[in-house]
Backbone as numpy.savetxt, mean C-alpha at the origin, in Angstrom:
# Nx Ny Nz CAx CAy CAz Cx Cy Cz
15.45 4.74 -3.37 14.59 5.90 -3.37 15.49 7.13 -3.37
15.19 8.10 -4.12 16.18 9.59 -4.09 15.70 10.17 -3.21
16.34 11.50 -3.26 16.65 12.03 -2.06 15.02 13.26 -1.85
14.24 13.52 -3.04 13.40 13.98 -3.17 12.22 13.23 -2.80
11.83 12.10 -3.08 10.83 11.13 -2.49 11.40 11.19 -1.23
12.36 10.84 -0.68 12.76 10.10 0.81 12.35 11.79 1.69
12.25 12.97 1.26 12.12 14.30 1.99 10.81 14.33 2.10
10.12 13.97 0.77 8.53 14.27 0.78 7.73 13.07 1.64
8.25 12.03 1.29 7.96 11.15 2.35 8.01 11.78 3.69
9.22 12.05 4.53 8.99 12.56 5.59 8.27 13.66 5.57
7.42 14.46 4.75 6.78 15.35 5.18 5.65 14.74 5.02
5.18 13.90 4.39 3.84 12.76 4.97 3.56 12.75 5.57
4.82 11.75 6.63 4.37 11.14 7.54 4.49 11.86 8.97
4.65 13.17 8.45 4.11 14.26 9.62 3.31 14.71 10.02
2.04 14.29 8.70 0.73 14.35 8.94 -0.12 13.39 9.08
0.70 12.29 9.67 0.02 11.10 9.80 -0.24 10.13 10.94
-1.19 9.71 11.64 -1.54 9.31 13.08 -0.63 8.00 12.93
0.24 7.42 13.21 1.00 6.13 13.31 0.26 5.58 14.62
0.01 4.18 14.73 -0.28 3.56 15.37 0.71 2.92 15.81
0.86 2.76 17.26 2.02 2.64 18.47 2.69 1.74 18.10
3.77 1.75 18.04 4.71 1.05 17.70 5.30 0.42 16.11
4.40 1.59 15.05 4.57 1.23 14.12 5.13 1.89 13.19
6.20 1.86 12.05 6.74 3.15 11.65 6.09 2.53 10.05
6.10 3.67 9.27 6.23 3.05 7.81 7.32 4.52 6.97
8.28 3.15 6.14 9.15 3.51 5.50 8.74 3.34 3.83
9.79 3.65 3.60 9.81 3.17 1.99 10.70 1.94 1.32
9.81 1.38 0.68 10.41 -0.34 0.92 11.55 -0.03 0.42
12.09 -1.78 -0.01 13.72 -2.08 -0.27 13.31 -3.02 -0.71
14.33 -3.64 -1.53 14.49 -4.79 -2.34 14.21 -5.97 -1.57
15.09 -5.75 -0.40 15.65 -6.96 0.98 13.82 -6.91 1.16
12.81 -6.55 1.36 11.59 -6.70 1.80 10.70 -7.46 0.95
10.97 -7.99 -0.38 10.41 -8.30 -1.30 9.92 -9.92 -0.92
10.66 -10.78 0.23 9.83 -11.97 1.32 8.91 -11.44 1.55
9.30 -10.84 2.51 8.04 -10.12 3.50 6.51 -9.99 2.39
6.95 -9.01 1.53 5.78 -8.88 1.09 5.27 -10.13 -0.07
6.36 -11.14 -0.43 5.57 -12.35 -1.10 4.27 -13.11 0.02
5.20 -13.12 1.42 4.60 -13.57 2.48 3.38 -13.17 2.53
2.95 -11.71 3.29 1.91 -11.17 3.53 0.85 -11.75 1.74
1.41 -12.10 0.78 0.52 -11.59 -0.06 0.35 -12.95 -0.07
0.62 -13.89 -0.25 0.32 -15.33 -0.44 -1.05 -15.82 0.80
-0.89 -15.15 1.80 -1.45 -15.49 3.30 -3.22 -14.45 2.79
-3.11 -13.71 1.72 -4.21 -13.12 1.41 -4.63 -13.67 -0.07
-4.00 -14.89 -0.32 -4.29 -15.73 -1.45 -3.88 -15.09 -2.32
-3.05 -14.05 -2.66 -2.33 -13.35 -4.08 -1.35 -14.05 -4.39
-1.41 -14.50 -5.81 -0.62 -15.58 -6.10 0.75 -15.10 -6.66
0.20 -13.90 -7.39 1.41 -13.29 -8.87 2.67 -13.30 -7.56
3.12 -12.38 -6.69 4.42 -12.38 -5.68 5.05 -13.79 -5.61
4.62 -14.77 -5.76 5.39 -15.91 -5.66 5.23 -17.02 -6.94
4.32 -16.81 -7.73 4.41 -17.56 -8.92 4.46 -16.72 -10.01
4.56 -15.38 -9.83 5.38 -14.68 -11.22 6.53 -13.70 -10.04
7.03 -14.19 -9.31 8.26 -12.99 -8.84 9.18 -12.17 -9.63
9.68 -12.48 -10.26 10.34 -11.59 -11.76 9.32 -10.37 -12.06
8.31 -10.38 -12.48 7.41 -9.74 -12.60 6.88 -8.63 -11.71
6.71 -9.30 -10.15 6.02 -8.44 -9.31 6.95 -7.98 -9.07
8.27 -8.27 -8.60 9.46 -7.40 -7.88 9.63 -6.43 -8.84
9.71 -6.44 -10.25 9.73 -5.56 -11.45 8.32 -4.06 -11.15
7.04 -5.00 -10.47 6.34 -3.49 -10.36 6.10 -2.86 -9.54
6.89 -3.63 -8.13 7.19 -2.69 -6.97 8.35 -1.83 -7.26
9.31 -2.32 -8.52 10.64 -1.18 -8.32 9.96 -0.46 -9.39
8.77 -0.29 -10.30 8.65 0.84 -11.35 6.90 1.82 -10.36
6.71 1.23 -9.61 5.55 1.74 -8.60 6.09 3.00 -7.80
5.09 3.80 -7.32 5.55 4.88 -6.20 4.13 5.43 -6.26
3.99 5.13 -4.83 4.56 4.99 -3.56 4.55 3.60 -3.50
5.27 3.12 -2.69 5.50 1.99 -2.31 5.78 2.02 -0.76
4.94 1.77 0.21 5.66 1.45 1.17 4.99 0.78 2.53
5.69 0.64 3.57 5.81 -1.10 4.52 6.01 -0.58 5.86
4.52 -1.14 6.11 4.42 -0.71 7.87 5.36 -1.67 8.32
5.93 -1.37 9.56 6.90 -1.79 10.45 7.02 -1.80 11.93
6.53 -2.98 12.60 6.37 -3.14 13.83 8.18 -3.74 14.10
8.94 -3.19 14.88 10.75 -3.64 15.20 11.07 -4.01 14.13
11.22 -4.89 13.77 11.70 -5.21 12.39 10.80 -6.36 11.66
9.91 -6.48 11.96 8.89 -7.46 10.97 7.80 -6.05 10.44
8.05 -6.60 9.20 7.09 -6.37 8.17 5.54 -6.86 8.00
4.72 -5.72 8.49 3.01 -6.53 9.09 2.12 -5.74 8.42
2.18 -5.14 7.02 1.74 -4.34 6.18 2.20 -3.63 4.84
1.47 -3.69 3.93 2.45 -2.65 2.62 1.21 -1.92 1.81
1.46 -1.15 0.93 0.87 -0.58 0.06 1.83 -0.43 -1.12
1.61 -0.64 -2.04 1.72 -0.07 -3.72 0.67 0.60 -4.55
1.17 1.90 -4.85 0.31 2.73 -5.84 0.88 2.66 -6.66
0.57 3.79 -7.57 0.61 4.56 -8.96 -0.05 5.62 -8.87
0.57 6.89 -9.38 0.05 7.91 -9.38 0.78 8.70 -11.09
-0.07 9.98 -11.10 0.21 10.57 -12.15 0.67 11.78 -11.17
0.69 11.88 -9.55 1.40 13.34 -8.97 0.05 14.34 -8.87
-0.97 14.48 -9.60 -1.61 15.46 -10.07 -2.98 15.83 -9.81
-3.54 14.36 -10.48 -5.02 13.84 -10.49 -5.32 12.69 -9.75
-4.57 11.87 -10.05 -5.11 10.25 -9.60 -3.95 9.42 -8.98
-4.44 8.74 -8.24 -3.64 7.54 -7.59 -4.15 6.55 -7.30
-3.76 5.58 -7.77 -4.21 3.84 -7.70 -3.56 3.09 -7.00
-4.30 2.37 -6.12 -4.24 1.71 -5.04 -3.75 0.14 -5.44
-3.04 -0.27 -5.86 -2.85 -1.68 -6.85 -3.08 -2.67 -5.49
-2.40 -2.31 -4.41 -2.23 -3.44 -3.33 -2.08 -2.74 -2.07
-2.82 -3.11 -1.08 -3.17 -2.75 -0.08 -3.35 -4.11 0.99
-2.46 -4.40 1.91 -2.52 -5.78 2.91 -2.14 -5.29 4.30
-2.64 -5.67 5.50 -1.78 -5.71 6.99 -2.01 -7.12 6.86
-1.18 -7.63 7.58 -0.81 -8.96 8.38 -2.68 -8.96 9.31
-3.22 -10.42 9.38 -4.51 -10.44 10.05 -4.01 -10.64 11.17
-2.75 -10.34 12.00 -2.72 -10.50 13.48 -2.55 -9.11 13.93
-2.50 -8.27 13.34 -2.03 -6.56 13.07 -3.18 -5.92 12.78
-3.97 -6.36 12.27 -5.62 -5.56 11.46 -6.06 -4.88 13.03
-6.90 -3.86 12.62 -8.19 -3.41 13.60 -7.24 -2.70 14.53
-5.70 -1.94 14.13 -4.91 -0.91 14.89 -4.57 0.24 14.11
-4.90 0.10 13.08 -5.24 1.61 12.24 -4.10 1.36 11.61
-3.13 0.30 10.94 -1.76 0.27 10.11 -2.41 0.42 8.50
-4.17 0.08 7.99 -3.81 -0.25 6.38 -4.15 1.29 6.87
-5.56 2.41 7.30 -5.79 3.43 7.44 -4.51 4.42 7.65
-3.25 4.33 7.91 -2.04 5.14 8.15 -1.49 4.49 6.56
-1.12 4.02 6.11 -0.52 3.49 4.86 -2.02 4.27 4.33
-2.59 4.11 3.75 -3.87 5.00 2.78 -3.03 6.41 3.22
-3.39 7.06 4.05 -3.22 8.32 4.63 -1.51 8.60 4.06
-1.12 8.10 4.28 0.73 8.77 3.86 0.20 8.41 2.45
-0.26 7.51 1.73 -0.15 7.71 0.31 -1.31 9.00 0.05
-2.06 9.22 0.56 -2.93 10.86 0.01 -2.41 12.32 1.04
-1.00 12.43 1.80 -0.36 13.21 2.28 0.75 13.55 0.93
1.32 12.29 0.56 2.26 12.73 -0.22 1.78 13.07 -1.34
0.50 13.60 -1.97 -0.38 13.92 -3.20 -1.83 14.07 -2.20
-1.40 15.13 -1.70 -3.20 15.96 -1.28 -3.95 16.19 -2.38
-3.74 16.52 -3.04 -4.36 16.88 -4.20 -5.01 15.74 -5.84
-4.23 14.89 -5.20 -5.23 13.36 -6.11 -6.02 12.67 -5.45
-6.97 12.06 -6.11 -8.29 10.78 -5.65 -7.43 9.94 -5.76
-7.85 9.05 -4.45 -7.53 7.82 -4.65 -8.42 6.44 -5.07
-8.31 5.85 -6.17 -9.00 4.70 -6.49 -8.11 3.52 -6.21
-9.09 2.59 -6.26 -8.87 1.17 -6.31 -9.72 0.35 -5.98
-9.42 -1.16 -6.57 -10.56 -2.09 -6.53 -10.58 -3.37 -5.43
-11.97 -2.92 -4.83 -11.96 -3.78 -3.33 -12.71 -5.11 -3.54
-12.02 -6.13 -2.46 -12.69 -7.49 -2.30 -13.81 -6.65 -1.56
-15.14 -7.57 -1.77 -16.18 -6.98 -0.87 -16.02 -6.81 0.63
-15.39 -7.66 1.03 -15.22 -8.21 2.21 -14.15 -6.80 2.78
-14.03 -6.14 2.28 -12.77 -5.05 2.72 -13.95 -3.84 2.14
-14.72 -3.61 1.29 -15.35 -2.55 1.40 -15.84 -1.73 2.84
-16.35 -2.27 3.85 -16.78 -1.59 4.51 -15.25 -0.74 5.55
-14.01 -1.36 5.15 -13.17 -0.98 6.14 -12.82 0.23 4.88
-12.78 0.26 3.59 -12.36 1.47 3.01 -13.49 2.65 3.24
-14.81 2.10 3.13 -15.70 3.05 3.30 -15.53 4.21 4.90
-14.86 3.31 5.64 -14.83 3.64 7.37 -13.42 4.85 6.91
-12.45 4.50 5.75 -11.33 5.18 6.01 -11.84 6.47 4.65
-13.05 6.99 4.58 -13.56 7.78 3.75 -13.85 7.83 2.22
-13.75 6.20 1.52 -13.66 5.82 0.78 -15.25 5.90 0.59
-16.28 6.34 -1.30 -17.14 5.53 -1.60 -17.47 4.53 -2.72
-18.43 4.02 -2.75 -18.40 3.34 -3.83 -18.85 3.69 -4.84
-18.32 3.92 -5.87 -18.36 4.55 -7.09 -19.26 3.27 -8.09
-18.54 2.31 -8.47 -18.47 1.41 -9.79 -18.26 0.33 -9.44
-18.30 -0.83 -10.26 -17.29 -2.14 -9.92 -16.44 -2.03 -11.02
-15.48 -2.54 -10.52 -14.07 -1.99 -11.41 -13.90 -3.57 -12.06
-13.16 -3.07 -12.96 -12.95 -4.95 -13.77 -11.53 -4.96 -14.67
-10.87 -6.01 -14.63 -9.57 -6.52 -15.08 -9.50 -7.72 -15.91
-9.03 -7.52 -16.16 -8.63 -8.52 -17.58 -7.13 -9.22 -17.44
-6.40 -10.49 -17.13 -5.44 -10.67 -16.45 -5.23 -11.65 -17.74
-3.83 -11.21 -18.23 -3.20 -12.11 -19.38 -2.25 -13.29 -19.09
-2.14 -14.36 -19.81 -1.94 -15.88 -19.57 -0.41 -15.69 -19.88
């Protein structure tokens, strides 16, 4: 990460309620377990049966980044943004022994600190709608993908 993300980052996460004992940084390569882990444990397959691939769109992604309880990794987010207008939410996970302490709601929040000024979209399992709706999210559409072989 340069030295311009790593500043604006910290001015994020100055506006952001962290839940006790938890910091979030901006990932690293070395984290790319961690987050096969978390994502496999939420049935996402691509992190460990296309890894070439996913590690490829966490290093071309931003924001990217990984709540941190001491040194285990118990949360991440990956966007996309255009800076301006919009930002997409591609992946959004806490660890289910970590949920219900405000870590995915602080990860949302540093990604719409570092771009006040864009919407954030993305497409929810139902089962997670009502926790985006709680973090000021509505429901717009059902969103749909097309995933190539």
């Amino acid at each position: 990460m340069n030295i311009e993300y790593s500043q604006h980052l910290a001015t994020a996460l100055e506006q952001v309620a962290l839940p006790e004992g938890i910091n979030i940084r901006a990932w690293h390569e070395d984290d790319f377990p961690a987050i096969q882990r978390l994502s496999s444990a939420e049935g996402w397959p691509s992190p460990t049966q296309r890894p070439t691939e996913s590690l490829q769109s966490w290093q071309n992604s931003w924001p990217t980044l990984v709540a941190v309880e001491s040194e285990t990794i118990v949360g991440f987010v990956r966007g996309l943004t255009d800076g301006t207008i919009s930002m997409f939410i591609a992946e959004l996970v806490v660890d289910t022994q970590y949920r219900g302490r405000g870590i995915g709601r602080a990860l949302l929040d540093t990604c719409h600190f570092l771009y006040p000024r864009t919407r954030l979209d993305l497409i929810s399992e139902d089962e997670a709608r009502p926790f985006y709706q709680a973090c000021g999210f509505r429901y717009i559409h059902d969103g749909m993908r097309k995933s190539y072989v």
